[in-house]
C-alpha positions as CSV (number, residue, x, y, z in Angstrom):
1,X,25.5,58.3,31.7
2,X,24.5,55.5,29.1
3,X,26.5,53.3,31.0
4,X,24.3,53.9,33.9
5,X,20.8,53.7,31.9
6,X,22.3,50.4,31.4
7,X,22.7,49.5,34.9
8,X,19.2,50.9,36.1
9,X,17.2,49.4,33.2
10,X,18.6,45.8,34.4
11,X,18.3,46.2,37.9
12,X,14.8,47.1,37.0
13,X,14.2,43.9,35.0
14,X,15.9,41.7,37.5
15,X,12.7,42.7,40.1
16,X,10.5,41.2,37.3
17,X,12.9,38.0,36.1
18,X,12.8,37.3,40.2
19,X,9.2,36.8,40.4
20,X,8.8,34.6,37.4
21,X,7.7,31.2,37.9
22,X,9.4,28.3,36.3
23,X,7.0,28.0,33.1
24,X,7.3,31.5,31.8
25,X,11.0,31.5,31.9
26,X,11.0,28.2,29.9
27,X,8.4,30.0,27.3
28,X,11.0,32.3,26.9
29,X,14.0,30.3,26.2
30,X,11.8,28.5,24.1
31,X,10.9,31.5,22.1
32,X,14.5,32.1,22.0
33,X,15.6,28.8,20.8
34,X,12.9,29.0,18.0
35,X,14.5,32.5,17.0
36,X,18.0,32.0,16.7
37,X,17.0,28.8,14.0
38,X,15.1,31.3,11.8
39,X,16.7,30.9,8.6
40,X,16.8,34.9,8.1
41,X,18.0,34.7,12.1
42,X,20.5,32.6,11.3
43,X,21.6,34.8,8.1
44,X,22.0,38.1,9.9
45,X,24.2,35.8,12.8
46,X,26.5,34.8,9.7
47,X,26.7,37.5,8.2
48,X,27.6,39.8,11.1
49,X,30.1,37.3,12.0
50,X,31.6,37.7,8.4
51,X,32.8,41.4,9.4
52,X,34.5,39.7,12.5
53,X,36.2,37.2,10.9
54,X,37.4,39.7,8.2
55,X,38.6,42.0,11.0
56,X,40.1,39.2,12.9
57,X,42.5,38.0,9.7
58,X,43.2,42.0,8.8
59,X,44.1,42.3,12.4
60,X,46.5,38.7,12.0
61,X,44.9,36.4,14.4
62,X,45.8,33.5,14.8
63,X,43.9,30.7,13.2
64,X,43.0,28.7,16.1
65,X,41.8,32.1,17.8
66,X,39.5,32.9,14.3
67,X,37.9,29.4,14.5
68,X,37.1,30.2,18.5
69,X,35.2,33.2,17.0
70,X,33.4,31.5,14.0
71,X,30.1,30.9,13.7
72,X,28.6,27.8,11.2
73,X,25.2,26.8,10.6
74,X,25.9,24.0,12.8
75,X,27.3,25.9,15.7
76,X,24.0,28.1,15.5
77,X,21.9,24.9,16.4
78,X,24.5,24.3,19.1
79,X,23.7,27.0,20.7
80,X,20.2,26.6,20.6
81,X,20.0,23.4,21.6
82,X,22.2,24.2,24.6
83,X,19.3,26.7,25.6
84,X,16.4,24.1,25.1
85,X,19.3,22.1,27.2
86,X,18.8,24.6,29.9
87,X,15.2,24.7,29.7
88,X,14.8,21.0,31.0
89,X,17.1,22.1,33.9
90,X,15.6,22.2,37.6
91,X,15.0,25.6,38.8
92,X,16.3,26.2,41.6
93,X,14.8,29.4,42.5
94,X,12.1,29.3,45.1
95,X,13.9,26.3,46.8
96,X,13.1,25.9,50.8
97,X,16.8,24.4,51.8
98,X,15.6,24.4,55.2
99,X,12.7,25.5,57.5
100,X,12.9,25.4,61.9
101,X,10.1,26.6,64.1
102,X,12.0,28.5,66.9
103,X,11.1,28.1,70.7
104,X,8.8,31.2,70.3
105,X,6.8,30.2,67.6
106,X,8.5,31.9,64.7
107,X,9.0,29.5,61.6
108,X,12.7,30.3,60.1
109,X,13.4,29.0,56.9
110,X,16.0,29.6,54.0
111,X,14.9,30.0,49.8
112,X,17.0,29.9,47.0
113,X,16.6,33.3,45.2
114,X,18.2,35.4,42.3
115,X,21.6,36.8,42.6
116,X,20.0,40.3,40.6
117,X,22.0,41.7,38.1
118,X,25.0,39.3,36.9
119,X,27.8,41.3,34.7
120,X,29.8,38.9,32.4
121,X,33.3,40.2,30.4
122,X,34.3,37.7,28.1
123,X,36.0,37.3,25.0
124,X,36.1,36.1,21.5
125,X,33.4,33.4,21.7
126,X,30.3,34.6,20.1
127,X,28.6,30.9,22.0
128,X,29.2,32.5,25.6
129,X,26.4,35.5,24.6
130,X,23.9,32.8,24.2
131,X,24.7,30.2,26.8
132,X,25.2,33.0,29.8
133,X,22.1,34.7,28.9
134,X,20.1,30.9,29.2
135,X,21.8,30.2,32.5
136,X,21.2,34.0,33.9
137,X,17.9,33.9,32.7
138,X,16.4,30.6,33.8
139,X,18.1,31.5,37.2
140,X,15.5,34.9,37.5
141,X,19.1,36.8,36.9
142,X,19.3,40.2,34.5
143,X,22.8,39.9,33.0
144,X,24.9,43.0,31.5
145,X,27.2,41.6,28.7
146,X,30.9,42.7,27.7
147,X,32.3,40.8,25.1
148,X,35.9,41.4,23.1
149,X,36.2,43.6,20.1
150,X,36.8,40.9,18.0
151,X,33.2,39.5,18.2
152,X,31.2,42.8,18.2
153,X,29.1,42.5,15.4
154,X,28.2,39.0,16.4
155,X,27.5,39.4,20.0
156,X,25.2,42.6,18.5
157,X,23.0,40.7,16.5
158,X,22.6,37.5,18.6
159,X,21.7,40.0,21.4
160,X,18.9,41.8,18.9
161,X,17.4,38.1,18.0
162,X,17.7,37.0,22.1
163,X,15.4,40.4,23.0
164,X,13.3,40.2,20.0
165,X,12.2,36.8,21.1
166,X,11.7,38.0,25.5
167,X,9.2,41.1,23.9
168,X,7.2,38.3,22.0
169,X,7.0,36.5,25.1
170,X,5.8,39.6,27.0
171,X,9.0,39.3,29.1
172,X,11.7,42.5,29.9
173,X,13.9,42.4,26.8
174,X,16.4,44.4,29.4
175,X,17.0,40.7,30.7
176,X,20.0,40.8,28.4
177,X,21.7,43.9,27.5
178,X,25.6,44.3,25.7
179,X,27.9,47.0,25.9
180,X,28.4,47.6,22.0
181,X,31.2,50.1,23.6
182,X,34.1,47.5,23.7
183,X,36.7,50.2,24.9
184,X,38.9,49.9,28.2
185,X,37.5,53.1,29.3
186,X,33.9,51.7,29.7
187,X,35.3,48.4,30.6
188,X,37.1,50.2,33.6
189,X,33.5,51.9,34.4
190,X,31.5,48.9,33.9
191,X,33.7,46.9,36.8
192,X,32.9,50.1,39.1
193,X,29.0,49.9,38.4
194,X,28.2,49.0,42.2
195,X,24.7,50.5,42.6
196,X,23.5,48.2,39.7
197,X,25.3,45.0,39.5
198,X,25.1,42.4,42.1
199,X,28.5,40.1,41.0
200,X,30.5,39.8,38.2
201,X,31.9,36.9,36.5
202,X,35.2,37.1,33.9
203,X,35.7,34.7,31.7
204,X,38.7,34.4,29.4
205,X,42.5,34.4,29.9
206,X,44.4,35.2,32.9
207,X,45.2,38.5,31.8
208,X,41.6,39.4,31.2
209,X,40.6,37.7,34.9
210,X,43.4,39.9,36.4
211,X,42.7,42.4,35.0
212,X,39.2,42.3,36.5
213,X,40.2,41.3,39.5
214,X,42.4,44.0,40.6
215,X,40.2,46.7,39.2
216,X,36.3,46.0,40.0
217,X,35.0,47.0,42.8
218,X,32.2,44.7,42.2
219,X,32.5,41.7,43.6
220,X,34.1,39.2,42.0
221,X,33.6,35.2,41.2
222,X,37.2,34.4,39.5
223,X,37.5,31.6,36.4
224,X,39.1,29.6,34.7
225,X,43.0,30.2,35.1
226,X,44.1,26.3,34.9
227,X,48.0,24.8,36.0
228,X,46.7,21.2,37.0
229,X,48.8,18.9,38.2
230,X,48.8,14.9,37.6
231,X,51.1,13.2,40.3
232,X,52.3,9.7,39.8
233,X,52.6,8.0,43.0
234,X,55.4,5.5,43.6
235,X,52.4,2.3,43.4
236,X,51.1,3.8,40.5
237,X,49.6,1.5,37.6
238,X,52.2,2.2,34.3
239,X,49.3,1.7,31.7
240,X,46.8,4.3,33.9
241,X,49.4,6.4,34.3
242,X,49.8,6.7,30.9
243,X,46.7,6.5,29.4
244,X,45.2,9.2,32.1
245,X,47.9,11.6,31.2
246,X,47.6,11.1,28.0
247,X,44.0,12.2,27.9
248,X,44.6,14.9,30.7
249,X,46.8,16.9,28.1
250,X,46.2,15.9,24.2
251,X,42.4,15.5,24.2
252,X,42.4,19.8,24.3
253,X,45.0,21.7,24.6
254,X,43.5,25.0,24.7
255,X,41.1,24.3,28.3
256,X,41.5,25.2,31.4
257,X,41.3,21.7,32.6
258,X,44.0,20.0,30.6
259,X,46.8,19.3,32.5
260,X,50.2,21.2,32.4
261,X,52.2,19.8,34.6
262,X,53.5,16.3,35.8
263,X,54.9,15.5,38.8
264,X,56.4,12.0,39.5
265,X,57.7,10.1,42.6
266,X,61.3,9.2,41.9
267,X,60.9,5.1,41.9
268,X,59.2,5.1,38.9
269,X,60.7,7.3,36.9
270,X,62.7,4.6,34.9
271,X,59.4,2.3,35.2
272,X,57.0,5.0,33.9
273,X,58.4,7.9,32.5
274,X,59.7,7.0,29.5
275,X,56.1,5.1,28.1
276,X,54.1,8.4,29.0
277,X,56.9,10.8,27.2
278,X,57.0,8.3,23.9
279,X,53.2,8.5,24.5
280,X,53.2,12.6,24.5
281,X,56.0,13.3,22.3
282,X,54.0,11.3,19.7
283,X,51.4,13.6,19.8
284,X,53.2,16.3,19.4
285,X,53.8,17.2,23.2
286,X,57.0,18.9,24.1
287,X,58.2,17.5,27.5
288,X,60.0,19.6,29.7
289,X,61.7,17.9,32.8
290,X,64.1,18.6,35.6
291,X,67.8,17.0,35.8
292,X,66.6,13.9,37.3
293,X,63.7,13.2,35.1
294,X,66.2,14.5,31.8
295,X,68.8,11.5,32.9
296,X,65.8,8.8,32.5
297,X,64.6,10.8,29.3
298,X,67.3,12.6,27.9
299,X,65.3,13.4,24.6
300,X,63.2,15.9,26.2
301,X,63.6,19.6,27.4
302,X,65.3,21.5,29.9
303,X,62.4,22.6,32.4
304,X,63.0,26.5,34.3
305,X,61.7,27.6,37.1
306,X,58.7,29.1,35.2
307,X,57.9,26.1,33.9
308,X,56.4,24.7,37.4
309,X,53.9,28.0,37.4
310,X,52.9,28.3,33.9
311,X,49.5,27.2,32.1
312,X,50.2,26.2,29.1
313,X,47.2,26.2,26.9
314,X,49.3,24.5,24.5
315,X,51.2,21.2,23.6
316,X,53.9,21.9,26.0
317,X,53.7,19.3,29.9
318,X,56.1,19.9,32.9
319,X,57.9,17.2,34.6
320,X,58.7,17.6,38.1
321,X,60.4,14.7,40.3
322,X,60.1,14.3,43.8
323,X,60.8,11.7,46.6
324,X,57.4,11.6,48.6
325,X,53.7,12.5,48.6
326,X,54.4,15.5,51.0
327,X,56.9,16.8,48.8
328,X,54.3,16.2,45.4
329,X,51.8,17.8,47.8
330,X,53.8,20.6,48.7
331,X,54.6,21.5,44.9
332,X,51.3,21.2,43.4
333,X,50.1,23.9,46.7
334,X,52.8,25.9,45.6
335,X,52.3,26.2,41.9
336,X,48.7,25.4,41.3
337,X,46.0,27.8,40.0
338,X,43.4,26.2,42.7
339,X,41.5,24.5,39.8
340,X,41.9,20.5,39.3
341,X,44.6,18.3,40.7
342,X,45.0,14.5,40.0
343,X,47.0,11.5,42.0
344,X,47.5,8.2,40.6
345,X,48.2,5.8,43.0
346,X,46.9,2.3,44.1
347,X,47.8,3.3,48.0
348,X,44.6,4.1,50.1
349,X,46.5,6.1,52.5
350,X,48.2,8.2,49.7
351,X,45.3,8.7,48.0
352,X,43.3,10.1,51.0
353,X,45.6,12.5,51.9
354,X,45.8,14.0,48.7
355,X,42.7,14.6,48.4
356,X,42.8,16.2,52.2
357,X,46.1,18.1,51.6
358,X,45.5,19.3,48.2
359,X,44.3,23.1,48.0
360,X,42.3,22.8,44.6
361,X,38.2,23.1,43.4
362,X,38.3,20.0,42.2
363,X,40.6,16.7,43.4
364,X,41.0,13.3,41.5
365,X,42.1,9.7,42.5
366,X,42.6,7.8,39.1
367,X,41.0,10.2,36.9
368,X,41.7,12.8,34.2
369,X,41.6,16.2,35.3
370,X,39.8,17.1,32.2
371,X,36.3,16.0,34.2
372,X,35.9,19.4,35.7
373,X,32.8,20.4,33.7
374,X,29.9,21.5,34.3
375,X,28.0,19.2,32.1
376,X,30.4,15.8,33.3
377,X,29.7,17.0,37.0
378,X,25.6,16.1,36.2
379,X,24.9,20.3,36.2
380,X,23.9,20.0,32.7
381,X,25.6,23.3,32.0
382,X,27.4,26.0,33.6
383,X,28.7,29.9,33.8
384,X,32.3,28.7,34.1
385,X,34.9,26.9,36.5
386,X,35.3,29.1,39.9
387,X,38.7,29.0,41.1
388,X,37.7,31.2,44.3
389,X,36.4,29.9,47.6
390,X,33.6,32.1,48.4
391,X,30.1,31.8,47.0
392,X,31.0,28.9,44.6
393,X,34.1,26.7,44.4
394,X,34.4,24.7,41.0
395,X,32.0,23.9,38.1
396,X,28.9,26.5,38.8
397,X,25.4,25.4,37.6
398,X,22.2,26.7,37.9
399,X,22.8,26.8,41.9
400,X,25.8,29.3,41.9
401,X,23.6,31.9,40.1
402,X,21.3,32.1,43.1
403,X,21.7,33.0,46.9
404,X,19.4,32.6,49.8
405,X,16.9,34.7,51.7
406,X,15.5,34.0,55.2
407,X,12.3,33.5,55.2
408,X,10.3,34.2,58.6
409,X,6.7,33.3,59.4
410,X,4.8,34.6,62.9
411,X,1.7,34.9,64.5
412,X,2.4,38.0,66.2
413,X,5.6,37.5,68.1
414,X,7.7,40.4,69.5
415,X,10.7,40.7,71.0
């Protein structure tokens, strides 16, 4: 029953947060902003995240997953100024994409409008409460917030400041609201809550986005899951080659943009392979290749058949050989995750069909993969990377956390 009080108290708000005009919402971000770098704000954000940590190093986690769920001083301002970020965003609510006056008179146009009430499950990342309530928010959305066990505490009391500062503002503190019940049971009800929430949006590992997938009945826009491809075409540049793949995997391993797997045209193997293995393995990169690639670079790794599928997240790359652009084509469909794919070539032709053939959000000619962001894409932030095809493909901004309504003006016609 409190589940559903949830649900009707933000569907209730979201009637109010899509009527708001541009200038109030930016008061209240601002208000926001301005609370969460109180000094006794920022003290109760520490200290709540204290408990977490401690929990988190009870409960053995590993170290690169406890400094995902820290909060600093430092990462506090981050996160406000990523809301006063949002703030100087375009709105684009109340946008007239189009407008026709029909044979009879009527004049039929189209307006950018709230999705209602967004749902979010996420985990660890105590940022995410923060930055998803500054993106639903500025686009007239109510959002209903699930985050992991691990960052309860945190997500509770950056929630307390975030409606705090809405009811100083006179605006519906319901805007945001968190499940502080972090058990499957209510996560199972919570993706079932149809009469309330309009979408819902996982963000986190594949499990999680599985997970989610298979069991709302909400619909769903799916994130994240990353196994990009770079393919080396046979007139590839060496140094490119290198220096893109290079970035595309070291610069962070833990994304879902970094790239996990290599796939090379056969003629360059002896020409290319070895430089951008010497240039991995001495970052710390293991290389896995097949039997042809192993022969050219015999200090690397036996690759399985689960190697072409897998996303890494880690210092681990892929090596695939192959003997055309159909066949590089025809692997990446195969295994990819539909997220970012990459070709490095200096042939025009080669280059247009992969970016034709290939079945991704996001396709590259000479570029690092790790570009698929919403602030390198000019959105100046986003909700996450959609990996789906339908309602938003790719980085979503602002624009993905609307839809549109027809808008009809007459003078009396009837039909």
């Amino acid at each position: 029953m409190e589940l559903e009080m949830i649900g009707k108290r933000a569907k209730e708000a979201s009637y109010i947060m899509g009527c708001l005009g541009v200038s109030k919402k930016n008061e209240g971000l601002t208000m926001v902003c301005e609370e969460l770098l109180k000094q006794d704000n920022m003290d109760s954000m520490l200290k709540a995240n204290c408990i977490d940590i401690e929990n988190a190093e009870k409960n053995n986690m590993k170290p690169s997953l406890i400094d995902r769920l820290r909060l600093t001083k430092e990462r506090i301002e981050a996160m406000a100024e990523g809301i006063m970020q949002i703030v100087s965003l375009d709105d684009p609510v109340g946008k007239i994409e189009e407008m026709k006056i029909r044979p009879n008179g009527l004049q039929v146009g189209k307006r950018r409008v709230p999705l209602g009430v967004i749902g979010i499950i996420y985990e660890s990342r105590p940022n995410v409460t923060a930055d998803a309530f500054g993106l639903c928010f500025k686009t007239g959305n109510a959002v209903i917030l699930r985050g992991g066990s691990d960052a309860v505490h945190s997500n509770i009391e950056i929630v307390r400041i975030i409606r705090g500062a809405l009811e100083k503002c006179g605006l519906p503190a319901d805007a945001i609201q968190l499940l502080e019940d972090t058990s499957r049971e209510t996560a199972a009800r919570f993706m079932k809550l149809n009469d309330y929430i309009d979408v819902l949006i996982p963000r986190g590992g594949a499990g999680l986005i599985k997970t989610v997938v298979l069991n709302a009945t909400i619909p769903v826009i799916e994130t994240g899951t990353g196994n990009c491809h770079i393919y080396v075409d046979e007139s590839a540049d060496r140094d490119m080659a290198v220096d893109i793949i290079d970035n595309a995997k070291t610069q962070r391993l833990g994304v879902c943009n970094a790239c996990e797997s290599l796939v090379i045209h056969g003629a360059v193997l002896e020409k290319i392979l070895p430089s951008i293995v010497e240039r991995l393995k001495s970052k710390g990169v293991e290389v896995r290749t097949d039997e042809r690639a192993m022969k050219v670079c015999p200090d690397t790794v036996p690759a399985s058949e689960e190697d072409w599928g897998t996303e890494y997240l880690d210092a681990i790359i892929s090596v695939k050989t192959v003997d055309s652009i159909d066949e590089a084509i025809t692997h990446i469909n195969r295994y990819n995750t539909g997220h970012s794919e990459s070709i490095i070539t200096n042939d025009y032709n080669n280059s247009r069909m992969f970016l034709s053939a290939v079945d991704a959000a996001a396709v590259y000619v000479n570029a690092s993969t790790r570009f698929t962001d919403g602030f390198e894409f000019g959105f100046g932030a986003e909700i996450g990377i959609s990996t789906q095809k339908l309602h938003a493909r790719g980085p979503m901004g602002l624009d993905a956390l609307t839809t549109t309504k027809y808008v009809i003006y007459g003078s009396g016609q009837i039909r």
